[in-house]
C-alpha atoms as a printed R data frame, in Angstrom:
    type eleno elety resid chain resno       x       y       z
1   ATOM     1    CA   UNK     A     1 111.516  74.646  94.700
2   ATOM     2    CA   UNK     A     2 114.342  75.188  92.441
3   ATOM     3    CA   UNK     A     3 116.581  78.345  93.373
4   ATOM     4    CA   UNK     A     4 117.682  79.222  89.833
5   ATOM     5    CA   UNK     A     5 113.895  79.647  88.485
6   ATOM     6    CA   UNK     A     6 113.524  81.913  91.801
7   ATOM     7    CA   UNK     A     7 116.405  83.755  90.801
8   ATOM     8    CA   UNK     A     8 114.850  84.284  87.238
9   ATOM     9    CA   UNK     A     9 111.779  85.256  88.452
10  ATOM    10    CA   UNK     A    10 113.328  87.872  90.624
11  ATOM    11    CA   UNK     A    11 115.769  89.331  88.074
12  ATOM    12    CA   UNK     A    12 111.985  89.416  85.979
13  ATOM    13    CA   UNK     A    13 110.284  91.221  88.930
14  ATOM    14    CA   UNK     A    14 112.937  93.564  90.500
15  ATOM    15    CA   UNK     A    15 115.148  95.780  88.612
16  ATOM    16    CA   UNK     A    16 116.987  97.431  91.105
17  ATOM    17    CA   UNK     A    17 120.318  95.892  91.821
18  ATOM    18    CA   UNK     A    18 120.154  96.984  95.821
19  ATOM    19    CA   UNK     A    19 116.790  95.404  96.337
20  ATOM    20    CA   UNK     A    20 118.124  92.445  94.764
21  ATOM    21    CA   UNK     A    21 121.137  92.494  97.047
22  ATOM    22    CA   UNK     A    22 119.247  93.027 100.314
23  ATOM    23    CA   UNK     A    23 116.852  89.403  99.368
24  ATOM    24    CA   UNK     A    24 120.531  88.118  98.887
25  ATOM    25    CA   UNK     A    25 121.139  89.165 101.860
26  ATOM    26    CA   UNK     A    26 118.093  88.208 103.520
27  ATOM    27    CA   UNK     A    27 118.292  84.791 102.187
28  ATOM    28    CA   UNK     A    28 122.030  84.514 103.997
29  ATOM    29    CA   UNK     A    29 121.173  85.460 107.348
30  ATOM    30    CA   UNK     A    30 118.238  82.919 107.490
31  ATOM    31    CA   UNK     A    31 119.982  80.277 106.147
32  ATOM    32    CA   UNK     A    32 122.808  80.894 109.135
33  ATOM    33    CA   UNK     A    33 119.503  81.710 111.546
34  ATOM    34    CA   UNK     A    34 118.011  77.786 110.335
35  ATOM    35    CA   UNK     A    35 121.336  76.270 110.537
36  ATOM    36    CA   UNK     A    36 121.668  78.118 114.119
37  ATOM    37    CA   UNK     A    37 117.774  77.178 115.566
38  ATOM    38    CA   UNK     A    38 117.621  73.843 114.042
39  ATOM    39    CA   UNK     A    39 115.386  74.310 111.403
40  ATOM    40    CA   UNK     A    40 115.120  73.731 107.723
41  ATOM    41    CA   UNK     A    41 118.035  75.948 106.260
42  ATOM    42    CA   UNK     A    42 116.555  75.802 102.599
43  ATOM    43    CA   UNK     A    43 112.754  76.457 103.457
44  ATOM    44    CA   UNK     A    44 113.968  79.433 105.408
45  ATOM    45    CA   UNK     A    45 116.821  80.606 102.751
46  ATOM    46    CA   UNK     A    46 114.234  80.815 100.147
47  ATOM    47    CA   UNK     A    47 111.888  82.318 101.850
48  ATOM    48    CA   UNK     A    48 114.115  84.886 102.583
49  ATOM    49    CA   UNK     A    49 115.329  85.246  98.802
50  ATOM    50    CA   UNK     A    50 111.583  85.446  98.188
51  ATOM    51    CA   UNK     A    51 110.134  88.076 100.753
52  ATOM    52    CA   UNK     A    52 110.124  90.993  98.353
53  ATOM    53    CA   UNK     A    53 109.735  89.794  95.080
54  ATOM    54    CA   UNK     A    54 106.589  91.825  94.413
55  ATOM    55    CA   UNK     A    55 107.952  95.347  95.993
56  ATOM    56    CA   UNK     A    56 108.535  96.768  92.509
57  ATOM    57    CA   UNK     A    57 105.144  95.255  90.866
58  ATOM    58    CA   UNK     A    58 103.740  96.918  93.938
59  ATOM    59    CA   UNK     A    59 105.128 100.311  94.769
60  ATOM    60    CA   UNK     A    60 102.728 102.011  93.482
61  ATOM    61    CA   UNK     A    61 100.497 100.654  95.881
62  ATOM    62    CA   UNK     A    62 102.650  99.734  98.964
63  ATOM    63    CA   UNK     A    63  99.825  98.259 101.489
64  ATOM    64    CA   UNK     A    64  99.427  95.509  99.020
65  ATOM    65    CA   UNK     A    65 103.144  94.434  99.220
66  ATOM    66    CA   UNK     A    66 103.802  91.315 100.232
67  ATOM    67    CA   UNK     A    67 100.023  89.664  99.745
68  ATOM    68    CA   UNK     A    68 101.410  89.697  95.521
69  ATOM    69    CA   UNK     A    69 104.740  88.005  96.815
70  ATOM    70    CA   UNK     A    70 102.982  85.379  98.686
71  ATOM    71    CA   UNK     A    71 101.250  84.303  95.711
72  ATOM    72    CA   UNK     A    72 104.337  84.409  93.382
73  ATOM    73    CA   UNK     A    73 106.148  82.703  95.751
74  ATOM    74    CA   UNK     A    74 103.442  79.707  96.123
75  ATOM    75    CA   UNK     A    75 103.389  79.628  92.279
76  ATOM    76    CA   UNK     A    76 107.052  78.899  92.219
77  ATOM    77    CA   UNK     A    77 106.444  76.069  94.726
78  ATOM    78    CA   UNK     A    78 106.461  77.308  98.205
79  ATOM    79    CA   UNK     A    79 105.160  75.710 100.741
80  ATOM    80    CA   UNK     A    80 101.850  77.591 102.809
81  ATOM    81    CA   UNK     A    81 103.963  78.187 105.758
82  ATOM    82    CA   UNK     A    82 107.130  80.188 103.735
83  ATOM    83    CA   UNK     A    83 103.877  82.208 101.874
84  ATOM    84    CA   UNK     A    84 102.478  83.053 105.286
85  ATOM    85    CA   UNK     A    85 105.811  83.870 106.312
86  ATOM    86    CA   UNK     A    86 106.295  86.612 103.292
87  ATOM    87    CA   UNK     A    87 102.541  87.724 103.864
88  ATOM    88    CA   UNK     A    88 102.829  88.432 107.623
89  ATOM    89    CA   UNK     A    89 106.694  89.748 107.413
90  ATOM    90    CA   UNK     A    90 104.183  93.301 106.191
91  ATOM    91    CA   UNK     A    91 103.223  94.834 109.599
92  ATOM    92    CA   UNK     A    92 100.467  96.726 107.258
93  ATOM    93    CA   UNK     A    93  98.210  93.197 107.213
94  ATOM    94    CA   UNK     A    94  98.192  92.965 110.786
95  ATOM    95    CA   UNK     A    95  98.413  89.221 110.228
96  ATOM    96    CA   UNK     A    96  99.746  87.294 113.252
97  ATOM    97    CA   UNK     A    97 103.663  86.055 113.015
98  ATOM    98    CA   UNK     A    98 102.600  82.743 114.598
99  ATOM    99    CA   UNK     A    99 105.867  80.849 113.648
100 ATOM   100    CA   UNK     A   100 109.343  80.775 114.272
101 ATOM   101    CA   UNK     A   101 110.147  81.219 110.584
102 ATOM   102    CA   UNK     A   102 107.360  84.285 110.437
103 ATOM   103    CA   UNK     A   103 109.243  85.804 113.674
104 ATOM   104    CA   UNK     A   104 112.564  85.335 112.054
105 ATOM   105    CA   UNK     A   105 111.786  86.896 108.418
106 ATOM   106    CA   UNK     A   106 110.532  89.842 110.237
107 ATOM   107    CA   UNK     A   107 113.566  90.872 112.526
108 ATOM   108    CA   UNK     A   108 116.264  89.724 109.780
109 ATOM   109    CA   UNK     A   109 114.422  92.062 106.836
110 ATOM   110    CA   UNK     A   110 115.648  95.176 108.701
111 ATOM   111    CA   UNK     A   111 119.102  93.651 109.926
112 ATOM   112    CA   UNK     A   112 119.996  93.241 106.076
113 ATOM   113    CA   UNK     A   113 119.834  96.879 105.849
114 ATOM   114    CA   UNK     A   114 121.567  97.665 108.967
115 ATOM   115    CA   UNK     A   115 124.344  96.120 108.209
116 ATOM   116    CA   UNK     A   116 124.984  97.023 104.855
117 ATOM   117    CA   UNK     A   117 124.411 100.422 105.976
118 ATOM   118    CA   UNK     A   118 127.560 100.033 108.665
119 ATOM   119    CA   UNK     A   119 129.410  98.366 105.725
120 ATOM   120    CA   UNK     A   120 128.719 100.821 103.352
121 ATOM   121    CA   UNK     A   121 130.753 103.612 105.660
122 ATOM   122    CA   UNK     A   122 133.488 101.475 106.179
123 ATOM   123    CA   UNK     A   123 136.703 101.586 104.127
124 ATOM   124    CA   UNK     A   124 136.625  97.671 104.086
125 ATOM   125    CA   UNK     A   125 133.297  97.337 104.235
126 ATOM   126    CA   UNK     A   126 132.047  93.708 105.621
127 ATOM   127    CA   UNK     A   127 135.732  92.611 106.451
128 ATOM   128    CA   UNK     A   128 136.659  93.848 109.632
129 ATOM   129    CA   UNK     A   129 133.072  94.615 110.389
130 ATOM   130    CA   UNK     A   130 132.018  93.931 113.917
131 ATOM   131    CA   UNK     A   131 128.515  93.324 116.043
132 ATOM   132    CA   UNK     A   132 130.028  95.682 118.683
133 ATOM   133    CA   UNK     A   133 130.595  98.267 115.670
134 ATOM   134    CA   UNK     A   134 127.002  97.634 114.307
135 ATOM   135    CA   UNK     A   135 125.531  97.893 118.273
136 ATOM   136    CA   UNK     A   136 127.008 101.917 118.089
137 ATOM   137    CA   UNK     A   137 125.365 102.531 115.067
138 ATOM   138    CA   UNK     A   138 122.108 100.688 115.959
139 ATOM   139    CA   UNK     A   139 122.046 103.206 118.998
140 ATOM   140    CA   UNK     A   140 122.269 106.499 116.613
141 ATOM   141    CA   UNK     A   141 118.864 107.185 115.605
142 ATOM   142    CA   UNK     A   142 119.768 108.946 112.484
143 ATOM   143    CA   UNK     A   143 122.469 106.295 111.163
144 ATOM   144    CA   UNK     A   144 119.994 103.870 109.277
145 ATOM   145    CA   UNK     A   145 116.913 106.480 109.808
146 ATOM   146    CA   UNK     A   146 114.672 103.587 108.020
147 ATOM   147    CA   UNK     A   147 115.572 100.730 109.742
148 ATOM   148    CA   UNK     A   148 113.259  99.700 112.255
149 ATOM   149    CA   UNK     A   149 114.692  99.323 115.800
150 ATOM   150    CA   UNK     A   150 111.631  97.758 117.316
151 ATOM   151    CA   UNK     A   151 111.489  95.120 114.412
152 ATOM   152    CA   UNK     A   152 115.420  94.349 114.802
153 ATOM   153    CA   UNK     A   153 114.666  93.539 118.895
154 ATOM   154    CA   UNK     A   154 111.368  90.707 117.670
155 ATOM   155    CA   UNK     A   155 115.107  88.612 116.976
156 ATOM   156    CA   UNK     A   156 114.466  87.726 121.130
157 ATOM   157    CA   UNK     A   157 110.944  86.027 119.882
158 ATOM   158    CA   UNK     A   158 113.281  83.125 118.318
159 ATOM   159    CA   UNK     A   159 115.772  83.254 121.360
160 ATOM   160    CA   UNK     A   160 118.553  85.118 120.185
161 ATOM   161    CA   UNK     A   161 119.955  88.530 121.763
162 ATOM   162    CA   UNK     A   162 120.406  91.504 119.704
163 ATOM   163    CA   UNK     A   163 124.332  91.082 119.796
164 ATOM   164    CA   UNK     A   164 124.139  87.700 118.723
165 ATOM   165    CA   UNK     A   165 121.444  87.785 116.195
166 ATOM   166    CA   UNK     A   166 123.804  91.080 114.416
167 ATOM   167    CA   UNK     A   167 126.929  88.901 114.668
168 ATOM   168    CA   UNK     A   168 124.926  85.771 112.840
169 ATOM   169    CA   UNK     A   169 123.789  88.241 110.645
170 ATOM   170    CA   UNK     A   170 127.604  90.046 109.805
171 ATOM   171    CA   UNK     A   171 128.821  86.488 109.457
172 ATOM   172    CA   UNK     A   172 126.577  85.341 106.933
173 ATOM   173    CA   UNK     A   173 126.778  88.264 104.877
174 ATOM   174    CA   UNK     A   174 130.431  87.740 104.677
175 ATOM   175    CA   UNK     A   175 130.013  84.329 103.203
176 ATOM   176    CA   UNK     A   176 128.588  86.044 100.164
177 ATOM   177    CA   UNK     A   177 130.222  89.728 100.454
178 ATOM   178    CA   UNK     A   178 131.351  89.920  96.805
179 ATOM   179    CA   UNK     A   179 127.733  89.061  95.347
180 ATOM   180    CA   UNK     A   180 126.519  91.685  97.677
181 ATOM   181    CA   UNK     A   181 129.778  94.279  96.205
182 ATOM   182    CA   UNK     A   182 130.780  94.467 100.483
């Protein structure tokens, strides 16, 4: 798979500049997550970049999003396992997250969000920006209203504690804070 045709197929598929920044995003933290668990850090990063490729192509018709990703992403190379991955990361299938890669595209897609929402109300927005910070905010229901709290806690499914898995996740955002304008 070559990143820069993903890239271009993304900037074809999604227009808006914050959906493009949260599979940024998303691509980060599972990169740090492989490097972290042992596992393939480019297989996972791209899968990450990929997950939502198809939510604008889809939006009209939002229990069909991520079955339209899967099959981009497969076209652009991917292997079976990062399509299943994308497919299954879609509670709405009810398809089975059977690996550790399905388990860990599902918990980080909401942690993206999270913490670019506890950036976002910061005057230095990523720098400075703590787990213990994020862990007050993750208890207010109404900070982050759409991030799921239930999918954030699956992050125990590949052995990491909630703490942990938000500091991996703060870190790697960092590493690319001024692509992500944090």
């Amino acid at each position: 798979m070559n990143r820069d045709e993903i890239l271009d197929s993304i900037h074809a598929n999604v227009q808006d500049k914050n959906m493009v920044k949260h599979m940024l995003a998303t691509e980060a933290i599972m990169c740090s997550l492989a490097k972290k668990l042992g596992e393939d850090e480019e297989e996972w990063g791209l899968t990450g970049l990929l997950h939502d490729i198809d939510a604008e192509l889809v939006e009209r018709d939002p229990g069909s999003h991520s079955k339209l990703g899967a099959d981009i992403a497969q076209e652009l190379g991917a292997s079976e396992k990062m399509a299943h991955a994308i497919l299954c990361h879609n509670e709405a299938h009810g398809i089975p997250r059977e690996t550790k890669l399905d388990k860990a595209l599902f918990c980080v897609d909401p942690l993206s969000g999270l913490i670019t929402a506890a950036a976002l109300v910061r005057p230095d927005k990523l720098n400075g920006l703590t787990a213990k910070s994020v862990m007050k905010r993750f208890r207010e229901k109404r900070f982050a209203a759409g991030v799921n709290r239930e999918q954030l806690l699956g992050c125990q499914e590949i052995g990491l504690e909630l703490e942990e898995f938000v500091s991996s996740g703060i870190e790697a955002m960092k590493g690319i804070a001024s692509e992500l304008e944090l």
